[in-house]
N, C-alpha and C positions, 0 to 999 in steps of 0.2 A: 584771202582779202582781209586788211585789216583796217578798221575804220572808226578805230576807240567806240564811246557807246555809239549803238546803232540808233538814227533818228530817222523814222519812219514819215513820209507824207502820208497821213493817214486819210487828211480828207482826197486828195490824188489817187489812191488806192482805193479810197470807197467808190470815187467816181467813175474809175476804170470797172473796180469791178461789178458795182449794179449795170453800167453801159454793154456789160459781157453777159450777165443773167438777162440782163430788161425791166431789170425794176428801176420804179420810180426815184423822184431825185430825194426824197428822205426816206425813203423804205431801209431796215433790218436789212445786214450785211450775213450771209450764214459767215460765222470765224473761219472756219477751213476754206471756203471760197476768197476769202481775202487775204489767206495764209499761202495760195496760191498764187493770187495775184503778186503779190510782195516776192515768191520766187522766181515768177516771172521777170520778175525787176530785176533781179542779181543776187536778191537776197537770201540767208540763210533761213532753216529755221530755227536753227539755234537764235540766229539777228531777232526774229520775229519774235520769238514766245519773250527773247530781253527786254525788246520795243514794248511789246503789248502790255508784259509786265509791269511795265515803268512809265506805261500810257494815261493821266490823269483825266483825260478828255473823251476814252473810249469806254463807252459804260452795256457793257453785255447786258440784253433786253427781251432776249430769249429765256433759254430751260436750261438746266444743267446739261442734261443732254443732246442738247442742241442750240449749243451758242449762236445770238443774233447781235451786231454790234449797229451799235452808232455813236456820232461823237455827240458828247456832252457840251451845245454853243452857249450855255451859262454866263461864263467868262466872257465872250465877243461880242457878246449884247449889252455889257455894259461899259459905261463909260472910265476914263481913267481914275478919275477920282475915287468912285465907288471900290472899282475891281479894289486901289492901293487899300483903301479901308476894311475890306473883305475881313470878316471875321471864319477862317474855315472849320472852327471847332464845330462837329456835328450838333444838330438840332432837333428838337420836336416839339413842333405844335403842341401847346396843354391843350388844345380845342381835342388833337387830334393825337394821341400819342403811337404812332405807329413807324413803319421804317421809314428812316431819312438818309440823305448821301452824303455822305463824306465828302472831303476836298479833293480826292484822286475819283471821285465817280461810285465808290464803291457804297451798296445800299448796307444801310444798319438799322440794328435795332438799340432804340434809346434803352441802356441797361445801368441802374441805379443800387447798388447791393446793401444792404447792413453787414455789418462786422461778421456774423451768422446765418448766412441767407436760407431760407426753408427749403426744403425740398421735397418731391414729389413722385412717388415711385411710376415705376410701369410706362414711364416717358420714354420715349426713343424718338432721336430725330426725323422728321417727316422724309427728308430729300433718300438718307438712306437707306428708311426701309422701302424706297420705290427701288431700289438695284438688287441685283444679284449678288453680292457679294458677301453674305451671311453665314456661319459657320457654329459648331457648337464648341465649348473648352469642357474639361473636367479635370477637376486639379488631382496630383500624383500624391503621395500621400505624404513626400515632403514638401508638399506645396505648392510646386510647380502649376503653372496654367498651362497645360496641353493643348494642345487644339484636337477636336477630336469629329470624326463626319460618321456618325453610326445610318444615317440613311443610306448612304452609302457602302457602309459595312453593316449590314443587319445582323449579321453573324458573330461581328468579332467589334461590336459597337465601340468597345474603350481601345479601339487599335490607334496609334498616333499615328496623324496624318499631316502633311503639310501645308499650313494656311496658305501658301502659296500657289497652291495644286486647283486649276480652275473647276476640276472632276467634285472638288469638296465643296464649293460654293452653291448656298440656295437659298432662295428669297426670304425674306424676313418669316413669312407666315410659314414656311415649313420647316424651317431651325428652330420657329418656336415652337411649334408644333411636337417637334423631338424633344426638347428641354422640357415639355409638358409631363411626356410620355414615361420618361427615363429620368429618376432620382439622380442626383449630384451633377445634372449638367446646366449651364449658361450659355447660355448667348456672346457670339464675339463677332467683328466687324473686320475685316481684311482692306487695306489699303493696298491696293495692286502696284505691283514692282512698275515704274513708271518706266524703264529701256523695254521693257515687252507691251506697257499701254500706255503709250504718251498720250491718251487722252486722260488718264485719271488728274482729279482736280482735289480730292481731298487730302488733308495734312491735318494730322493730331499732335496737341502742345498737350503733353504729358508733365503733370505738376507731382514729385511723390515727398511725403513728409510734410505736410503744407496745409494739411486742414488735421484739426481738435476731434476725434469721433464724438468727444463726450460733450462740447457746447456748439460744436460746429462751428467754430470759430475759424477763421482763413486767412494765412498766410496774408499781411496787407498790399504786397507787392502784385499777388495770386488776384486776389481781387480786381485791383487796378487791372491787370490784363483781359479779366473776365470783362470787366466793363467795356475795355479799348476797346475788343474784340469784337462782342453784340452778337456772338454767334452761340449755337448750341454748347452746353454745357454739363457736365453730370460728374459724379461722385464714385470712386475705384470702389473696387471691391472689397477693400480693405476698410473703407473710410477714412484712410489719412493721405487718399489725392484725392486731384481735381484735375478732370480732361474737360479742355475745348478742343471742338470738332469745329472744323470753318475748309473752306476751300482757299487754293492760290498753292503756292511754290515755292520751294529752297531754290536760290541762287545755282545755276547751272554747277555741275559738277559735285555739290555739295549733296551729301545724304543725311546726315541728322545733326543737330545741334543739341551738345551735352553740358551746361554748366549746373553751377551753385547759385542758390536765390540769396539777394545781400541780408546780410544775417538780421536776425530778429528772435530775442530771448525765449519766444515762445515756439519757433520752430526753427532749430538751430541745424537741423539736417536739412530744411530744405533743398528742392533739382529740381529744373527745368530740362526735360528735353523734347526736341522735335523733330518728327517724321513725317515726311510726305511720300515716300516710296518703299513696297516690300515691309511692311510694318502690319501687325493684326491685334486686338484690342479687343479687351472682356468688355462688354457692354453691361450693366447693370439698370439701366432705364431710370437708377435715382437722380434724376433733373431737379438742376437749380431753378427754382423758382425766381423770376424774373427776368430770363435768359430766354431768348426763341427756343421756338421748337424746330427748329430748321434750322440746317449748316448757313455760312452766310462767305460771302466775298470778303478775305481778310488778308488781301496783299499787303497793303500800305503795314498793318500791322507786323505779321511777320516779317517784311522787311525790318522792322523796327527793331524786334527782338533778335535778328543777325545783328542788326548794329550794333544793340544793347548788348548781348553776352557771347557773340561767337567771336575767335581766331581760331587761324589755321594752326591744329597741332603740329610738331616738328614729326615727318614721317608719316603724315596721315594726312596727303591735301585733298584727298576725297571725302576727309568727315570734320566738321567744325566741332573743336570740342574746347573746354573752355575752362579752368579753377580760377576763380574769380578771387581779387580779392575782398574777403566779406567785410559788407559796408553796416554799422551800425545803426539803426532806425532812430 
């Protein structure tokens, strides 16, 4: 079936499908029962996650783990005049400085940086250390970050294992618990291969060469992202990146995006790249101070940065990857 973008009746589909549960007429839609209804209709779910993706009106009011939707009638309350005047730049109350929505529905946090923002060890995002998905690394002695699961091997603790391997995953308190125990090991965070759990929602923007260790000084572009973004934030192992953590999705088909950050005298190697599936990540817990402590809904963003640095290499339409030409600041 082919139907260019797919445009979903969403409020049709809430109405079908509360009228099939029995809830009320504004009651939380669980997503996978409306994901139903919609293939009920004809639709794909390929259609669906594009729809939902690209949904500005549909604002999940649930739990990470148990999405609840409803639309956003913002917009249809008010008049035309107003709506055309509509300023959508995110806001916050000075009374009240806490998260606010976006123009696509998406909640944020108001995030304001200096050139050098501080940071704060032993942070870890709150959403993440609620899952399973926690692992230990120990670097090889040329450097490498291994992944490594000695709970699991008690005998042969430094065996490589693969971040990938569900057997290796365990909750935040007992990965830490092993990195307590056992000298040279860390903390690391797996992003599930999304063809075997199309429920996963996390995606890490991987910045390397892009922050100063000695003034903390950060990439200006790096910044501006951190800020778009509003979502958890923290500092490589290295000290010369900067990962955001946020949830949402690469464009179907797509697996990572790899470019060049536009040049800037003081970090002339900067990269950009992005993952949202089969992907695992040194956690360090040094959080930027000012940045939540919790991952956050950052579609409209990533969207932004496919448009901002990805094409399709010649011979690789399954990964966006990108040499940019670099732009002088």
């Amino acid at each position: 079936m082919s139907r260019g973008e797919p445009r979903l009746d969403w409020e049709g589909l809430l109405w079908e499908t509360r009228g099939f549960l029995g809830l009320d007429d504004d009651a939380p839609v669980p997503l996978d029962e409306l994901r139903e209804t919609a293939e009920a209709n004809g639709w794909s779910e390929r259609e669906f996650r594009e729809a939902h993706r690209n949904a500005d009106r549909l604002v999940n009011v649930g739990t990470l783990d148990n999405p609840r939707v409803v639309l956003d009638d913002t917009e249809s309350d008010t008049g035309d005049e107003e709506s055309d005047s509509r300023d959508d730049t995110p806001r916050v109350d000075s009374e009240n400085p806490v998260s606010n929505w976006g123009s696509n529905g998406e909640k944020r946090e108001n995030v304001n940086l200096g050139s050098s923002p501080e940071l704060e060890q032993g942070v870890f995002p709150e959403d993440l250390k609620g899952v399973t998905q926690w692992l230990t690394w120990k670097a090889t002695d040329d450097g490498r970050k291994v992944p490594r699961a000695p709970y699991e091997h008690p005998d042969w603790p430094d065996k490589f294992v693969s971040a990938q391997d569900p057997d290796v995953w365990r909750d935040f308190d007992t990965a830490a618990d092993w990195c307590n125990k056992l000298g040279g090991y860390d903390l690391a965070f797996t992003i599930r291969n999304r063809d075997e759990y199309p429920d996963e929602r996390f995606v890490l923007v991987d910045y390397d060469d892009a922050r100063d260790p000695d003034t903390g000084e950060i990439h200006p572009v790096v910044r501006e992202h951190i800020e778009r973004a509003g979502s958890y934030s923290d500092i490589s192992t290295s000290g010369t990146g900067v990962h955001i953590f946020c949830r949402g999705e690469l464009p179907e088909g797509v697996k990572a995006i790899g470019a060049e950050l536009p040049e800037d005298d003081q970090f002339p190697d900067a990269e950009i790249e992005v993952y949202d599936s089969g992907r695992y990540s040194a956690m360090t817990g040094n959080h930027i101070v000012g940045t939540p402590r919790t991952t956050r809904e950052c579609q409209s963003f990533i969207n932004d940065l496919v448009d901002e640095f990805a094409t399709v290499a010649e011979g690789t339409p399954d990964q966006l990857l990108r040499t940019v030409e670099r732009r002088t600041r």
